[in-house]
Structures are given as structure tokens and as C-alpha cells.
N, C-alpha and C positions, 0 to 999 in steps of 0.2 A: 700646200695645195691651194690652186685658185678657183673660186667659184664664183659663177654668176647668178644670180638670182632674177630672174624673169617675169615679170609681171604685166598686166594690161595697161596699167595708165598712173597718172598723178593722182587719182583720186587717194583716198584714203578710209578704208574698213581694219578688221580683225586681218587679214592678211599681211596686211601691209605694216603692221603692227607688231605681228609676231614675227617675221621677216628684220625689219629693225631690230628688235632686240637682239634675233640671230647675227647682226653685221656686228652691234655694239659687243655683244660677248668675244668676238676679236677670235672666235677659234679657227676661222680658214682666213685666207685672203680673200677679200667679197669686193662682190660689185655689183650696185642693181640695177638693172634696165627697165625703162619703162617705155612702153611703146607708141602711147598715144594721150590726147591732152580728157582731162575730166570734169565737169563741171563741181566736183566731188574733191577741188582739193582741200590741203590743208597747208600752208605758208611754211614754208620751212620746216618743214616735215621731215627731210631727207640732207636736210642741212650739217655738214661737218663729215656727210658719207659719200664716198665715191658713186657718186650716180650720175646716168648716163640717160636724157630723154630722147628715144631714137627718134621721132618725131613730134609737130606741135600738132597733129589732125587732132580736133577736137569730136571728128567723125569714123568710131572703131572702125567702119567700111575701109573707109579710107586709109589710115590709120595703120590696120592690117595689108592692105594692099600693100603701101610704102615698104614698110616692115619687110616684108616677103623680100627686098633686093638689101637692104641697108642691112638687118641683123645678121648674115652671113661673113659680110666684110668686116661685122664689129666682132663676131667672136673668133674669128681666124687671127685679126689683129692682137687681141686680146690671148689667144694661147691658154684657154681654161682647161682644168682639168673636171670639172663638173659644169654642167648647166642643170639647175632647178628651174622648171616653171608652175607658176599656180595660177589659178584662176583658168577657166575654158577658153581663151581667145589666146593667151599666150601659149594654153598649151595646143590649140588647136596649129596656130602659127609655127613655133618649132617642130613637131611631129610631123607637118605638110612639109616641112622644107627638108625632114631628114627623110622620107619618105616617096619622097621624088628625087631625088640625088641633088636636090638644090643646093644641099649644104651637106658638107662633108662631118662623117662621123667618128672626132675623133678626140672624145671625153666622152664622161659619164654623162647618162640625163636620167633625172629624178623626176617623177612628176608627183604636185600635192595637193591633194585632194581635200578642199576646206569646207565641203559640203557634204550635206545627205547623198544618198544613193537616190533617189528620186527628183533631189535638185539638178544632177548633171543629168539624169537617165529616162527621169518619169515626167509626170504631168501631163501637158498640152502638146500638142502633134508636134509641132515648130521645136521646140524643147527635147522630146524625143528622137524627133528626125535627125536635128545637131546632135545631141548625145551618142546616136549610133556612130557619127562621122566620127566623132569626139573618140568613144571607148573603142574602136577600130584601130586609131590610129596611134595612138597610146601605147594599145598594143602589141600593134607590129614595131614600135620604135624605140621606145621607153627601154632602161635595165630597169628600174626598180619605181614601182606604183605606191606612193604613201598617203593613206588617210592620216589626218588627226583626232580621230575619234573612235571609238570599239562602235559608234554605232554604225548598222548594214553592215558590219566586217562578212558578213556570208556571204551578202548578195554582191561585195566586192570581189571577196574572196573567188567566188565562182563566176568573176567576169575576166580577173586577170591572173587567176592562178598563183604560182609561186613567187609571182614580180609583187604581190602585193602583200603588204605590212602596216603595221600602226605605231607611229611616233603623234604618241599624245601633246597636245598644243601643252604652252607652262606661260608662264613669268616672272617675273626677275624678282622675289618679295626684297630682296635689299633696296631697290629703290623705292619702297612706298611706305609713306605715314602712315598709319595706324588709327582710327578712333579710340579716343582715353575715354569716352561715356557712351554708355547705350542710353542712358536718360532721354525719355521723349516728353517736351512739355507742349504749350498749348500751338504752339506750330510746326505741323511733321512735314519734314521734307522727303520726300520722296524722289530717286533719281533712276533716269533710263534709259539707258544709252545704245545708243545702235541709229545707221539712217532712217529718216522721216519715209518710211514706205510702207505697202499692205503687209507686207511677210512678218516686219517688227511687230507684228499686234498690237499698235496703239489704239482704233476703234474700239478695244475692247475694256478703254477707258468709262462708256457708257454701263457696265456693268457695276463702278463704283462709285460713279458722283452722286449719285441720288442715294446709294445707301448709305455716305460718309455723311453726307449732310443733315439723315435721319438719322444714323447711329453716333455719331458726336458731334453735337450741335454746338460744341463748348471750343472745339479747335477748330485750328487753319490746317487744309492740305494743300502744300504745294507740290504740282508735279513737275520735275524739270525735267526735258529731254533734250539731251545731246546728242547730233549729231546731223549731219548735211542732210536738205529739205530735198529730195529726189520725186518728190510727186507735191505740186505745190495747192492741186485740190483736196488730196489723202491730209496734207496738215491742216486745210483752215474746218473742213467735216471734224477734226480730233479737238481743235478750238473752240469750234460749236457745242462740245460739249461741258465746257466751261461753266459750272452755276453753283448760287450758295458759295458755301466755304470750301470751296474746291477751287484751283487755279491750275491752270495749264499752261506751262511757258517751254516757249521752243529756242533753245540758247546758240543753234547752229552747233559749227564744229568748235570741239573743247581741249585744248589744246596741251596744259596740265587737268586730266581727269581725274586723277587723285585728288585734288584738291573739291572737287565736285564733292568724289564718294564721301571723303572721309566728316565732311561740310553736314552731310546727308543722314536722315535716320531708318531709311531702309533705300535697300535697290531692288527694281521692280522689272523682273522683263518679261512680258505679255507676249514672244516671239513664237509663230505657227511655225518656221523650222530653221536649223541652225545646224553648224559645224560640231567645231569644239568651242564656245562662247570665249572670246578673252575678254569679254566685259566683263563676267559672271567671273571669273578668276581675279581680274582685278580689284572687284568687288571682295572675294574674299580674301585679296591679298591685303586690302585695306581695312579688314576687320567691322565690315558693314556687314548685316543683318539682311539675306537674302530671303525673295519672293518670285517665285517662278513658274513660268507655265510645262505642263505635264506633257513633253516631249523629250524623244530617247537623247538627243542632244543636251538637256539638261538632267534627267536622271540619273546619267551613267556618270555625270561627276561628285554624287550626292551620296553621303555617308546615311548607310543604313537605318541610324538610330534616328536621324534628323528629317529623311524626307518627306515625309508622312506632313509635316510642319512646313514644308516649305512649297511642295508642287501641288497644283491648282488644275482642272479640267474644266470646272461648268462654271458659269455666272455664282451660285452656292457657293464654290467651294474657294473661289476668286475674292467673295464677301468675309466669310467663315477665317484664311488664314492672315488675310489683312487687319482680321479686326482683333485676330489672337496676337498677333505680332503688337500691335498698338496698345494693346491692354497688359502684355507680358514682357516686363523684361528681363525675366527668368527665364523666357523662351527666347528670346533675340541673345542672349547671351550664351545658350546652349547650342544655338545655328552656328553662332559666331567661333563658338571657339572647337565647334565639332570639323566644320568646314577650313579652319585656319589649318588645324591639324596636318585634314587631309590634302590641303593644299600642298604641305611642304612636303608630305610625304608623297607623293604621286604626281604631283603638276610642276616638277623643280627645272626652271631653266638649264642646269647642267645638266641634267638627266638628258634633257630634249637635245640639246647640242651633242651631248654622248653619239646617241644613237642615230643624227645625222651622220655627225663624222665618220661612224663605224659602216654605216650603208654609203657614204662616199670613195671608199675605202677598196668596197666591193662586199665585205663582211656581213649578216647574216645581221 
């Protein structure tokens, strides 16, 4: 079975991550396209994999437009028997070309939904007005509509009916080191990953500098955040709040992140909305000590006994579980080993590969 896998550009997020893993696990024949150029890359990212950059427009306008005559001729050449797209441009792009007879239909298409129902649907008018085009066209075209997350499965559910399902995101735990100590001495590292923008919640760093530097005047906290700078005023406002024993370092893109996490003595992510996090997985797949803000994105991957301990909503409560985490490491080692658990049991790479191959299949 040949699949392609569809994407907007060279940049590089959680999609384009878990995408990778799916080519390295070797279960279909894969190929990935990428449509247009990012300022958002990452060097050799896609290196040793069959990839295919359908253009260099560095402008999605553009970029898309091209796209619309080249990706027809690449995938008749090509002979797929699935096409996957994620992300709204790639999927808005294939759906317009099978939808006007531009491109003939003849392989499966999947589409994968790596966001909230409010990121493709809700918000601001512009966002909205696309999203109708967007879930319109989906689903006159689409066979099978896949979230990675149970969160909005309703409000999915009751946009695309029986075409939609959930194949929960994973990761590979054989390839990641492990922390051997939860020990924290007089310098906590703290790490955060995701792009430098409003939605990653890093202004909501001003909630801890001033209370770390009153509540342990004895340590250093360093905050490290990885990952490409997309708004370059949004970073230096999160640098300004830099003081005392608190430091803020923005390391760009991280190329081995394992070696980040496992470096690290908590991972920290402050993000107003998400998918299914594969940073928050990688995190527990490297046996670090999670800290998280209180959205259905990260709730619904949190064992029962432990959440309570780990998800945050106010300024309080943002203060309150940082400072239990740093004082306990009775508590950092029950996050740890409750979430490794349920990592393996629920978030397993083969799992996720399963139940693609079975929905490329045609299979249920």
C-alpha cells in the first residue's frame, strides 16, 4: 500500500513530527509532500525520507496557487493508494482540486485533524469564514475524517458524521532516554517546547518570576524554550520578563529534544490550545515531571490520580503546583511514573499505526 502524506510546508511542529515517526515505522510505503517553503524550518528534518518539495514559494498564497496545477501531476505520476493531508491549507488544496474535477479520484483520502474544534471552526470571522470553506469541502470529498484527540469528538462528530473518528497521536518510547534522577538542587531547569507565539502561553511567564524569586531566593530557575521564534515582538515582551533568579533563554529549533527533556527537571507548558501535545508525550516518554495548563487538550491525556497535581488555570494555581513540584519529590516521581504508565498503555506508536493502516484499508 502507497501513501502520501500531505502537508503545508518545510516548516516543522507536532505534525510534522508525528507524520515522521509514522514514515520511520516503515508500515505502508510513504512519501511526504510538502507544498510550500517556511520560515519555520528545521535542516534535515525530512533527511533519509522520501520527500518531495512541490514548491519553494515561501508565500502559502502563492505557494497554494502553484500547488493547484503541480500536485495533480505528482500524484497520478505517483500511483497512491491513500492520500493523507493535515493541516487547513493542504487540506483546503486537495479537497478544491478533487471537488472541481481538477484531480481525479482515485485512492483513498484521509483527512487529520491536529487541532481543537474552535482552531479550524471558531474564533475571529476570517478563521471562521475559512473553516466553513474548510469543513464543507472535507466533507463533500474526504472518505474518512480523523482527529487526534477525544477532545470536541461531538462537536466533530456532528459536523462530519460517520466519516469521523479518533486515532489518538503516540510516540515511539524505544527511542528515548529516560531521566535516572528526579533530584532537584540549587538549579531548576525547566523546559518548554512548542513555537515562540500567543497560543503557546509563554506571557504567562509573568505569573512566576516574581513569585520564584520570593519563594526560593536560595535557587536558579532557568526557563528554556524550544522552538522556532514566529512572532519576534511576542519573544523579546516574554524576555522582558526576565529578573532576579529567574532566566529566560529562547534556544530556537531543538533538533534532539530528548536530550533537552531528559537534561531538565520539570516540562512546563502554559499553551491556551492544542491538539494532542506530542511535546507533553515526549515529555512523558522521557520520564520528566510534567506541569500543565487546564485545557481539554491536556486533560484528557492525564491519569486520574495525578491530575489534580499537575493542571493549573489561575495565576494561584500556576504558583501553588510549581512550587509543590520543586519542594516534592515524592510528587514528581508519582507524575512520573503514573503518566509513563499511561503512556505505554494508551499513546503506543503501534497502536497509532494499527488503526491508520485499518482506516486505509477501508476498515472501521
Amino acid at each position: 500500500m502507497k501513501v502520501l502524506y500531505l502537508l503545508n510546508s518545510n516548516g516543522v511542529g507536532g505534525a510534522e513530527a508525528s507524520i515522521r515517526r509514522m514514515v520511520d515505522k516503515g508500515f505502508t510505503d510513504s512519501q511526504v509532500v510538502l507544498l510550500w517553503s517556511h520560515n519555520n524550518v528545521q535542516e534535515n528534518f525530512w533527511e533519509g525520507r522520501r520527500m518531495t518539495q512541490l514548491t519553494d514559494e515561501s508565500s502559502p498564497l502563492l505557494g497554494f496557487i502553484k500547488s493547484i496545477f503541480l500536485l495533480p501531476k505528482l500524484v497520478k505520476k505517483e500511483k497512491v493508494d491513500v492520500v493523507q493531508s493535515q493541516l487547513k491549507g493542504a487540506d483546503l488544496l486537495l479537497s478544491f482540486l478533487l471537488f472541481t474535477g481538477l484531480m481525479k479520484k482515485d485512492f483513498t483520502y484521509l483527512v487529520s485533524l491536529r487541532n481543537s474544534y474552535d482552531f479550524y471552526y471558531g474564533n475571529g470571522f476570517v478563521n471562521r469564514f475559512i473553516g466553513r470553506i474548510h469543513r464543507y469541502l472535507i466533507n463533500k470529498t474526504a472518505d474518512k475524517i480523523v482527529g487526534v484527540s477525544k477532545q470536541d469528538i461531538d462537536r466533530f462528530t456532528n459536523a462530519f458524521g460517520k466519516k469521523f473518528r479518533v486515532i489518538e497521536n503516540s510516540v515511539d518510547i524505544t527511542n528515548f532516554q529516560t531521566k535516572d534522577s528526579l533530584t532537584i538542587g540549587s538549579d531548576v531547569k525547566i523546559a518548554l517546547v512548542g513555537n515562540v507565539k500567543h497560543r503557546k502561553g509563554y506571557d504567562k511567564l509573568k505569573y512566576v518570576v516574581t513569585y520564584l524569586n520570593s519563594a526560593f531566593p536560595e535557587k536558579h530557575f532557568d526557563f528554556s524554550i524550544a522552538g522556532a521564534v514566529e512572532d519576534n515582538t511576542y519573544m523579546e515582551d516574554v524576555k522582558a520578563l526576565e529578573q532576579g533568579n529567574v532566566s529566560i533563554n529562547f534556544l530556537g529549533k531543538v533538533e534532539r529534544i530528548n536530550d533537552l527533556l531528559v537534561s531538565s527537571d520539570i516540562f512546563l507548558s502554559l499553551s491556551r490550545e492544542e491538539g494532542l501535545p506530542i511535546s507533553v508525550l515526549e515529555a512523558m516518554a522521557s520520564r520528566v515531571p510534567i506541569l500543565l495548563s487546564n485545557i481539554p487538550a491536556h486533560s484528557l491525556i492525564l491519569e486520574p490520580s495525578v491530575s489534580e497535581s499537575i493542571l493549573f488555570q489561575t495565576e494561584n494555581e500556576l504558583q501553588k503546583t510549581l512550587h509543590q513540584f520543586v519542594e516534592s519529590e515524592e510528587l514528581r516521581s508519582k507524575v512520573v511514573n503514573e503518566q509513563y504508565t499511561k503512556l505505554t498503555r494508551d499513546f503506543s506508536l503501534e497502536r497509532m499505526c494499527e488503526q491508520y493502516l485499518q482506516n486505509y484499508k477501508g476498515e472501521r
